[in-house]
Residue, then its C-alpha position, 0 to 999 in steps of 0.5 A: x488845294x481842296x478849295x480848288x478843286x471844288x471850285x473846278x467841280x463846280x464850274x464843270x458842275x455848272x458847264x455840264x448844266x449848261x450843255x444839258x439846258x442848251x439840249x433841252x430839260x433833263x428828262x430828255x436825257x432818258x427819254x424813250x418815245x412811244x408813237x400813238x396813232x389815236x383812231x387805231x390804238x384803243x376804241x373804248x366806245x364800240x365804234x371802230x375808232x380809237x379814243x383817248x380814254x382807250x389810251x389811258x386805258x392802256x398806260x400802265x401797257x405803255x409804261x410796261x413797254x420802257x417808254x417814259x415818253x408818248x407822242x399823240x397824232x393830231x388829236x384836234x378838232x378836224x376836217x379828216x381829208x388828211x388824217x387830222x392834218x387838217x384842222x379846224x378848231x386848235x383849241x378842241x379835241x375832236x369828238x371822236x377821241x373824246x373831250x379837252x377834259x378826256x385829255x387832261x384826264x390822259x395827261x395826269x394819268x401819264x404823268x403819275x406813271x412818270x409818262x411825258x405826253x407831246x402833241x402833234x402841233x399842225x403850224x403851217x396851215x388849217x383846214x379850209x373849215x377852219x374859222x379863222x380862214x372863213x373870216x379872212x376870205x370875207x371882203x373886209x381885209x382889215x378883220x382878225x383874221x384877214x392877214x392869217x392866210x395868203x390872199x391873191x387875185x392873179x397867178x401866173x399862167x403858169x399857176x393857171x395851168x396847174x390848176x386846170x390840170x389838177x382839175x382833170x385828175x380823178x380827185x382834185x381835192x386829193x391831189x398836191x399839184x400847184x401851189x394855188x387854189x382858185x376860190x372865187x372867194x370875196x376877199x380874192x379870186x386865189x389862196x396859197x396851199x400847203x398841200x392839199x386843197x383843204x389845207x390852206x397855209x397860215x401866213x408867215x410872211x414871206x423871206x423875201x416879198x417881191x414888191x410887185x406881189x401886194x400879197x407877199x408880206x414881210x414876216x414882220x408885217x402885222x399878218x405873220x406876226x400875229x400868225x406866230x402870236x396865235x401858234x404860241x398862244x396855242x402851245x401856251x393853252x395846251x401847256x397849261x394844262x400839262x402837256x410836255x411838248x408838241x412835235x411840229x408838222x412840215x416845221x420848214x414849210x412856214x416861211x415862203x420863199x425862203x430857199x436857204x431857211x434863214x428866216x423859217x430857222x429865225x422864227x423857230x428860235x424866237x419860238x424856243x426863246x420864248x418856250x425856255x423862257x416861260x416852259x422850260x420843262x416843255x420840248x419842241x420836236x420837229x418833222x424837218x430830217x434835217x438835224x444840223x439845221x432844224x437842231x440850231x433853228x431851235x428844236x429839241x429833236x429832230x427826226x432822221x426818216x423818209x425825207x430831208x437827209x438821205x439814209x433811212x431809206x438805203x437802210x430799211x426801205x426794199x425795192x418791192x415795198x411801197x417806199x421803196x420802190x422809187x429808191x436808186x439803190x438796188x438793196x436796202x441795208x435791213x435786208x435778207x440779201x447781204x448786198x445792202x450799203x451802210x454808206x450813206x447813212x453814216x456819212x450823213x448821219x455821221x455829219x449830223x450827230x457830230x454838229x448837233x450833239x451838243x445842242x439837241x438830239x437826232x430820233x431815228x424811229x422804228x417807224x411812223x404814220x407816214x411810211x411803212x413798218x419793219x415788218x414789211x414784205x421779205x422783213x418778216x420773221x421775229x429775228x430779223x425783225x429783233x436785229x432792227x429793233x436793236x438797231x433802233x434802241x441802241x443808237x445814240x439820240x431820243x428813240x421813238x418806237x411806232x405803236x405795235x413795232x414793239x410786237x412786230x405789227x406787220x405793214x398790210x400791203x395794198x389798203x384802200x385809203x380812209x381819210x388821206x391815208x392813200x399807201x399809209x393806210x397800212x401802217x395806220x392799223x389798230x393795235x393788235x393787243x388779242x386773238x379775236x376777230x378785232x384783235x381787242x381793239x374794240x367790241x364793233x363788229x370787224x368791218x367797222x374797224x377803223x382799218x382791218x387787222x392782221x394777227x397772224x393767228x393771235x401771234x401778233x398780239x400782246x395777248x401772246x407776246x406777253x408770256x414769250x420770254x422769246x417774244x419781240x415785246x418781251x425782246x424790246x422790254x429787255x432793250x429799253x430796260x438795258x438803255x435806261x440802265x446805261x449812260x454809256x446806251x443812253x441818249x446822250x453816250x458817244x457814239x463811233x462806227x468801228x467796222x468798215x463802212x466797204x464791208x458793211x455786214x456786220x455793222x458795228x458801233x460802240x456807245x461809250x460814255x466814260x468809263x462804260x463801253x459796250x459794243x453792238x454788232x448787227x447782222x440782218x441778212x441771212x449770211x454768216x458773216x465776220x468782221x475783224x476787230x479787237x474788242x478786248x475782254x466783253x462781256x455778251x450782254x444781250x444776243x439775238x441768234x448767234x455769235x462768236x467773238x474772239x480776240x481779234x474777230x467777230x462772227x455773226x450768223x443769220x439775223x444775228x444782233x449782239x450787245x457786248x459790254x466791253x471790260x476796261x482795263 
């Protein structure tokens, strides 16, 4: 009998094992993520812009936060039209963070403090200064490089007309419009874009190549492949000397023509196959917003934002915001008012966390470099902004958390743009760690700052924050601290929705995993308000605002978030 049931602990042992190695490495089951925006955390040599030793300089500040995990914007070499987004050189740090050795310094020193660094992987195109794309526009079309770009002399009339009128917008270079960029170059007179002119798209071939178009190669023609060579011998440099993963930028966007994502979907397993193969302690994060579908194409995580799968927006983008302003509905969720819907975000969440959460992990972060922060607009006060911070953290999934989101940085409306950053500008502000005139960021004088700050007298600052036990920091510190301490609030626990979705405030959900349950109820407007639930003997285990519970009834007044642990019986 003994000998039976140690045999069945092992095969469960070893299933378990195997979910686990299908989601990713095991680190990621404890993973909480830290975004860095690199030219606006820390600027170590006096001229405005952030660096890399600026952040190792602050990691013993990232590991105070409860995060075990960072994700750096693109630190290579680059063009900055598009914020980094335009590279030039993979295999170079850009000099203005500092050096490959600046790095490998950056690495090592995350990982004594048990800090996994990722980088931002730019796959789909490089800068026009690219070297690689200088050598394929030569005449020869049989170099190197000839094949790694998407060369053509005759566009549609219709083409044609994008072109002229991109030209006629005030900058052209600036604008997405059209699909083609007209060079007069002596490989051809055309080549295929990304997004903007400056980014012209590496070439993965084509899902389905028109025989009348000469240019449309297969993705197995030698061009796409040695395209995909060159992306893994790029990771394979990068993770050699440490780093723990790269998050892909537009990870749908490789393969052309390819409406259902068959083939992009196809590539980007063959890519994981080969990194579980060679780096299986390395992880693959995707800009996709898609989960049920990026998630078994091969990613880790995949991200749940302002695009793909509709729901971050009605939750936390108001209509008098920047990205808010183009939304249907009339109320974001995460919005004083009372009169926001939670039905859309968990219908499609609800449908992408139950396909994926076996095989990998859906993020939901606080915020990013591409759309505005918490603190925006009407959302402004510390205890409206601790409800959504709970929100955030208690979720089930990999959470990421936006540089200064975890002292409630504010999202500086109407910036003019540097580098591409157009609306981003304001949610691309450097971190705000002390009172002076540049918030501790660096020792420049203000107006060389990367972008201006906005402490609100010094209340913005960790310098503050820190010795405020009431502080968001301090609130966010508990959060993680609270996280990493249950299996139950962890990436992996069960999540189940037990309020009614038609009665959405409050919101509230249970994470559970065997037999630890806690309950989260969350209230950001400023109504009391009341939902009716048997929740059995709880425990209050955090409470921001105030709450009431009793046998059959919870009641949350305004801007009000609470974690119950739920006794078992």
């Amino acid at each position: 009998m003994r000998k039976t049931i140690l045999i069945l602990m092992a095969i469960i042992a070893s299933l378990t094992a195997m979910a686990q190695q299908e989601k990713g490495p095991k680190w990621l089951s404890d993973a909480v993520f830290y975004q860095i925006y690199p030219s606006s955390y820390m600027d170590t040599d006096g001229n405005g812009i952030g660096d890399l030793p600026g952040i190792t300089q602050k990691l013993d500040y990232i590991k105070s936060i409860g995060v075990n995990a960072i994700w750096l914007n693109p630190i290579f070499e680059s063009g900055w039209f598009d914020g980094g987004y335009d590279v030039i050189d993979y295999y170079k740090v850009d000099p203005r963070f500092g050096t490959n050795s600046d790095l490998v310094k950056l690495v090592n020193e995350s990982h004594k403090r048990g800090i996994k660094v990722c980088l931002d992987l730019v796959a789909g195109h490089t800068s026009s200064e690219c070297a690689w794309f200088k050598a394929s526009a030569e005449k020869d079309p049989n170099g190197r490089y000839s094949d790694y770009f998407i060369w053509l002399d005759n566009i549609s009339d219709f083409e044609k007309h994008e072109i002229e009128e991109r030209k006629k917008e005030p900058d052209p270079a600036a604008s997405t419009r059209g699909r083609y960029v007209e060079a007069n170059a002596p490989r051809a007179k055309y080549y295929e874009k990304n997004f903007f002119e400056c980014q012209p798209a590496l070439n993965y071939g084509f899902a389905n190549p028109d025989p009348n178009h000469p240019w449309e190669q297969d993705v197995n023609a030698p061009g796409p492949q040695a395209v995909r060579r060159e992306m893994r011998n790029i990771m394979s440099f990068w993770f050699d000397k440490g780093v723990d993963g790269f998050r892909v930028d537009m990870a749908p966007s490789l393969v052309k023509n390819d409406p259902d994502k068959k083939a992009v979907s196809l590539l980007w397993n063959e890519m994981r196959e080969w990194k579980d193969k060679n780096y299986p302690e390395c992880v693959l994060i995707s800009e996709w917003s898609d989960p049920a579908v990026a998630i078994p194409a091969g990613f880790n995580i995949d991200f749940m934002i302002h695009f793909g799968i509709k729901g971050y927006p009605s939750m936390f983008f108001a209509r008098n915001t920047p990205w808010g302003r183009w939304e249907k509905y009339d109320y974001c969720y995460f919005d004083r008012s009372g009169k926001g819907s939670i039905s859309e975000f968990i219908d499609n969440f609800t449908k992408a966390y139950t396909a994926t959460k076996a095989k990998g992990y859906i993020a939901i972060p606080s915020s990013n470099h591409d759309y505005q922060r918490p603190n925006v607009a009407d959302r402004n006060t510390i205890d409206q902004l601790k409800v959504a911070m709970t929100f955030f953290l208690t979720m089930p999934g990999v959470p990421f958390i936006y540089y200064g989101d975890e002292i409630a940085m504010k999202y500086q409306m109407d910036l003019p743009g540097k580098e591409g950053s157009n609306d981003r500008a304001g949610t691309r502000t450097p971190m705000q760690w002390a009172n002076n005139p540049t918030a501790g960021f660096s020792t420049c004088a203000p107006e060389k700052l990367y972008f201006p700050v906005d402490t609100e007298n010094g209340k913005l600052t960790v310098e503050t924050q820190e010795n405020d036990k009431n502080s968001m920091l301090n609130f966010v510190r508990q959060l993680t601290a609270l996280r990493h301490a249950s299996r139950a609030l962890g990436n992996d626990g069960d999540w189940q929705l037990l309020s009614d979705v038609n009665k959405p405030y409050p919101m509230v959900y249970q994470r559970k995993s065997g037999d630890e349950t806690y309950v989260i109820a969350l209230n950001p407007s400023s109504k009391k308000v009341a939902a009716s639930l048997s929740l059995g003997p709880a425990q209050p285990v955090m409470v921001s605002g105030k709450a009431n519970v009793s046998k059959n009834k919870i009641t949350l007044h305004a801007f009000t978030a609470t974690i119950y642990k739920v006794n078992q019986k």
